[in-house]
N, C-alpha and C positions, 0 to 999 in steps of 0.2 A: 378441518385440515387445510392447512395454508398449501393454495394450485398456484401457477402461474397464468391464470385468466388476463389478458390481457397485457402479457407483458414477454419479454423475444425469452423464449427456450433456453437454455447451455448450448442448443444447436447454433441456435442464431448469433449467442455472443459469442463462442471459437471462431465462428466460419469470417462474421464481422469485425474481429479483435486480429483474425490472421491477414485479412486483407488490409488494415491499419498496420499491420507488424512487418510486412512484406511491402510494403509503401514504405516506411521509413528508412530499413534497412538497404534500400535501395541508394539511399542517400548516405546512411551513417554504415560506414565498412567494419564487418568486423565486430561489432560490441551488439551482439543477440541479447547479452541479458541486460545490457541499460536500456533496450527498447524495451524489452520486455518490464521492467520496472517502472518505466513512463505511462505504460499502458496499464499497469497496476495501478498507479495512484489516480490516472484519468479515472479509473473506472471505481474508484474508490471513494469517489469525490474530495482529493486530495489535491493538492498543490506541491511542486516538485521544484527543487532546489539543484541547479547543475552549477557542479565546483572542481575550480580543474584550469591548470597551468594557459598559457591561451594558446590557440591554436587549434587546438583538440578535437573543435566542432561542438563545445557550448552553443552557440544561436544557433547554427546549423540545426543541432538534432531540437532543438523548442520548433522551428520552423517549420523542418521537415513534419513533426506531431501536427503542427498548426492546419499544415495545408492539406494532411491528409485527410482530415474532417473538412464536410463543409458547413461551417460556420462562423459567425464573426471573430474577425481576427486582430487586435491592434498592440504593437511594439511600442515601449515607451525605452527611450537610451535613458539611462540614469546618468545626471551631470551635477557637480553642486550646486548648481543653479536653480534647478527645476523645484517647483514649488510644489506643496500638498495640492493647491488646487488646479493643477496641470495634469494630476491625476483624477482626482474625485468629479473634480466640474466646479463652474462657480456661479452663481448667480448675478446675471445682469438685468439693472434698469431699465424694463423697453416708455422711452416715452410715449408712444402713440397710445399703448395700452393702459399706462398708468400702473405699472407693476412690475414683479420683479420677475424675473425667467430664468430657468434653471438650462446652463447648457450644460449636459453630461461631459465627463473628461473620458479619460483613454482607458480607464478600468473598466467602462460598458462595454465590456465583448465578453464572448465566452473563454474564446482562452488569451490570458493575458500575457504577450512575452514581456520582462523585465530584465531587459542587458545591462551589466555589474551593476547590481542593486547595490551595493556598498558602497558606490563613489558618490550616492547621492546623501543629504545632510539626516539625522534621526528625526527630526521634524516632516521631511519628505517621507522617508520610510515609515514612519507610524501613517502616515494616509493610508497605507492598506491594510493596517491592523483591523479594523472592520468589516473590510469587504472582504477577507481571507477567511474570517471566523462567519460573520453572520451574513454575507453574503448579500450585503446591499450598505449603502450611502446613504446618508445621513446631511442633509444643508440644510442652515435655514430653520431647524426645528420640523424636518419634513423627510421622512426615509426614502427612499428609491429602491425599488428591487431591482438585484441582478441578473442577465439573463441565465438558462441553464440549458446545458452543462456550463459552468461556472471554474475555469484551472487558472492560475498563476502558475508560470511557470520562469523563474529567474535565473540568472546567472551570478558567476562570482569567479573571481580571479584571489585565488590565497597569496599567492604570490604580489610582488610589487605592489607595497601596505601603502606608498606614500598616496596623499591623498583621497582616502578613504577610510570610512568610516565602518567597524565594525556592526554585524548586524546585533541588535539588542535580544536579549532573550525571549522578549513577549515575542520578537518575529519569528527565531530561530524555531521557537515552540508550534507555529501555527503550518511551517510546512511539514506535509506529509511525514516527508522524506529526501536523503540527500545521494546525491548519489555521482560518482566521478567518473568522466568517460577514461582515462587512461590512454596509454598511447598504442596506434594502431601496431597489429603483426608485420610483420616483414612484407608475405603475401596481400595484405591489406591493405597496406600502403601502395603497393604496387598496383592493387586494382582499385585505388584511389586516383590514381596518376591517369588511368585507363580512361575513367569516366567523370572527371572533376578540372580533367585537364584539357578539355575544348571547351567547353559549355557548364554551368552550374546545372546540374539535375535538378535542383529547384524547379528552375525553369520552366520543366515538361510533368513535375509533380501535378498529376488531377487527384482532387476528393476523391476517394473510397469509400465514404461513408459522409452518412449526415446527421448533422445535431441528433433529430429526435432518434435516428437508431441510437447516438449513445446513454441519450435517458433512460432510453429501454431497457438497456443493455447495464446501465447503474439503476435500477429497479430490481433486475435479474440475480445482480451481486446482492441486494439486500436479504433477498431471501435466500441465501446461502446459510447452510446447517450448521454453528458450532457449538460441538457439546460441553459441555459443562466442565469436564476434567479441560480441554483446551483452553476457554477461559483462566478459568483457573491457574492455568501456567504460562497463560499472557500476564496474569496480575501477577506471579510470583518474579517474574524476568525484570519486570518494570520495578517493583518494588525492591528488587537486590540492588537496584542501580541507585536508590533512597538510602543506602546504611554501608556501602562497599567502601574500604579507607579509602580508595584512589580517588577518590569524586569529592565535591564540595558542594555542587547540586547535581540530583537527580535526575530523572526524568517525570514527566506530570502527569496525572490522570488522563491528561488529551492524549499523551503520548501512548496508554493504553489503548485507550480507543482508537487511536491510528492504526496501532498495530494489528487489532481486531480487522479494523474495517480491510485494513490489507490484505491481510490473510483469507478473508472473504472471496476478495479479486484475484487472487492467486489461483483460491483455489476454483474459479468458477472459469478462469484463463485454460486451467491444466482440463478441466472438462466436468469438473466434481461439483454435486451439490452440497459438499460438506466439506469443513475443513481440517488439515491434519496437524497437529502439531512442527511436521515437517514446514507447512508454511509458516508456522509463527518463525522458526530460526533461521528461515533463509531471511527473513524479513526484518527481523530482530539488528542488525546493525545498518543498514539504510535508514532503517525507522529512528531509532534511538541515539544513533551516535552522536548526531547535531547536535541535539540539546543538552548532552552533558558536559560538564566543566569539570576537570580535572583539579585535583588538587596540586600546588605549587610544589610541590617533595613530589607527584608523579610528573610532572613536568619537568622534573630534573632527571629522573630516572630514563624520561623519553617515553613516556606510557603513556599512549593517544587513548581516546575515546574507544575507538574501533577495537584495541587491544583489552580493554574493560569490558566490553560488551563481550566478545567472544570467552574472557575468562567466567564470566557469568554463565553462557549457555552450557561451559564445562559443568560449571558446579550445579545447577539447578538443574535437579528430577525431571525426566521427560515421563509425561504418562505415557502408557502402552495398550492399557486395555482396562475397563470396568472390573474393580475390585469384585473378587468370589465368593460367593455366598459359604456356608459353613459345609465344610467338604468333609464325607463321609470318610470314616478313620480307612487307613490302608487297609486291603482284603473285603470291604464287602462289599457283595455282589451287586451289578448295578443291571444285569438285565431284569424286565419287570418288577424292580423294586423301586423305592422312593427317596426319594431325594430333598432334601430340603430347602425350603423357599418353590420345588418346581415340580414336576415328578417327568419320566421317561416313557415315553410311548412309543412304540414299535420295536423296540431293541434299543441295545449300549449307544454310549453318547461318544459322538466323536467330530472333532471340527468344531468345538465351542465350547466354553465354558457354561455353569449352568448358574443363574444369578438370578431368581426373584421372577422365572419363568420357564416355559415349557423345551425341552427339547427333544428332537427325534429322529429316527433314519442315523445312525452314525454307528461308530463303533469302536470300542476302550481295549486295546491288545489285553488278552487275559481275561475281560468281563470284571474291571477293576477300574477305579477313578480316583489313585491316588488323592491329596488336597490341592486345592490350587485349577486355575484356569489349562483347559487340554492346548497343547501346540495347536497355532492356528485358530487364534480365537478370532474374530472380526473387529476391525478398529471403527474409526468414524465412521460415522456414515451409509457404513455397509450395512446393510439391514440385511437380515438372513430369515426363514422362516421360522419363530418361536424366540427368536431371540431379541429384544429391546432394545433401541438405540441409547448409546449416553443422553 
């Protein structure tokens, strides 16, 4: 049975994840759940993609994340100028040595801010197609690892196209998740003006946390529980997005497994060692919307990504609970008798379904157990006594 030996609690990632969440929020007014999505993909070992008119607090909230860990931190401005090897590193000739030397670029940090990555050239932008997916640099016939915890975390302005370069698919594939700060409340703004209007909070932002708590803390997310029906209906979400007429491409196996890894971090944020299909669909359009491409007939209609993806979570089956073994025809009696797949001990069953094991302590109005699982069966995670996890 897989413990957590050596690695922080659910204790230690809430109480660590709240004091990172309450650091930012200090900074960014008002938007509870885009911090909380940032701290979902950190902890996901994801990379997050912030897209959003300007002004909004794009860098801001990359920054605010930055400073609230301590660990290396380095900004790259995206400009057409800037070269692949402005990022990655380049290798120099030292004469005294007689050889070539590898100086690192701006991608060795752990989290890497990238301000409107679209203004720079595809040439540029492909430099970090490597170090997004596998997580080290490549010169010279010679890899480099990166450090860890390991985020990109970029910006982008939709608006005012000239000048800029669309991000290509292979990148748009590789973040996380996308996600738009929107514009602040009335009151939000007002206590924006409060505390943004003498001094940057930046400024007085200290680390709340360090590197190795959040390796820990992405350790802790790995061992998170998902059963097999949630599975299951992460491939079927993904897979509706491969055959739906509005789309032209889908979304791609990675894009699965983002959304797996997500829902992990979600649910180990909320306090759970298990996840519920509730996380896959809050996570289902941050995750997914990016990468798909509308078809030109939905583009005339006006049908965004986000609108396809939510039409999907309509139509696709949410599990609810572990299919029910073969349920004794209506009327027969279930105290001290047997049940198949399980049998009954102590008295009638009540509070669970009975599926391929034992139940007991409960009780069926009437001493009867129609077919079918009783109100109140146990979903993920919940393990109850006699009854099996999915």
């Amino acid at each position: 049975m897989t413990t957590y030996d050596d690695r922080a609690s659910l204790t230690d990632l809430t109480t660590t994840a709240e004091r990172v969440r309450r650091s930012v929020e200090g900074v960014i007014e008002g938007k509870p759940e885009v911090v909380r999505l940032s701290l979902t993909v950190l902890l996901a070992e994801g990379h997050l993609l912030i897209e959003d008119v300007p002004g909004v607090g794009k860098t801001m909230l990359a920054k605010a994340l930055a400073r609230s860990i301590d660990c290396s931190v380095r900004r790259i401005q995206f400009t057409p100028d800037l070269l692949p090897s402005d990022i990655t590193g380049v290798s120099i000739y030292d004469q005294q040595r007689r050889e070539f030397e590898f100086k690192p670029g701006a991608i060795f940090a752990q989290i890497v801010i990238g301000d409107e990555i679209n203004r720079a050239s595809p040439k540029t932008q492909s430099a970090l197609l490597e170090s997004m997916e596998e997580r080290q640099v490549t010169m010279d016939g010679q890899s480099y690892e990166l450090p860890s915890p390991f985020m990109v975390v970029a910006t982008q302005n939709p608006v005012e196209m000239e000048g800029t370069y669309p991000l290509p698919e292979a990148q748009r594939d590789r973040f996380m998740a996308r996600v738009s700060i929107g514009y602040p409340s009335a009151e939000a703004e007002l206590q924006m003006l409060d505390v943004h209007g003498g001094v940057s909070p930046l400024d007085d932002l200290q680390p709340v946390a360090h590197a190795h708590d959040i390796v820990k803390l992405i350790d802790a997310v790995r061992m998170v529980h998902v059963s097999e029906a949630v599975r299951r209906y992460a491939v079927e979400l993904v897979g509706a997005t491969r055959t739906h007429p509005d789309l032209r491409l889908g979304a791609s196996p990675r894009a699965t497994l983002h959304l797996l890894r997500a829902a992990k971090a979600s649910a180990a944020l909320s306090g759970r060692d298990y996840a519920l299909p509730d996380d896959v669909q809050a996570l289902a359009v941050p995750v997914l919307a990016h990468r798909l491409l509308p078809t030109s007939q939905a583009q005339l209609n006006r049908r965004t990504s986000e609108q396809v993806v939510r039409d999907i979570l309509q139509r696709t089956p949410v599990p609810t609970a572990a299919p029910p073994a073969a349920a004794p025809r209506s009327g027969s009696p279930m105290s001290g008798g047997h049940v198949p797949g399980g049998h009954v001990s102590g008295g009638p069953v009540s509070g669970g379904h009975v599926s391929g094991g034992h139940v007991s302590g409960g009780h069926v109005p009437g001493g009867q157990m129609p077919g079918g699982p009783v109100s109140g069966a146990p979903l993920y995670g919940q393990q109850q006594p006699g009854v099996r996890r999915l």
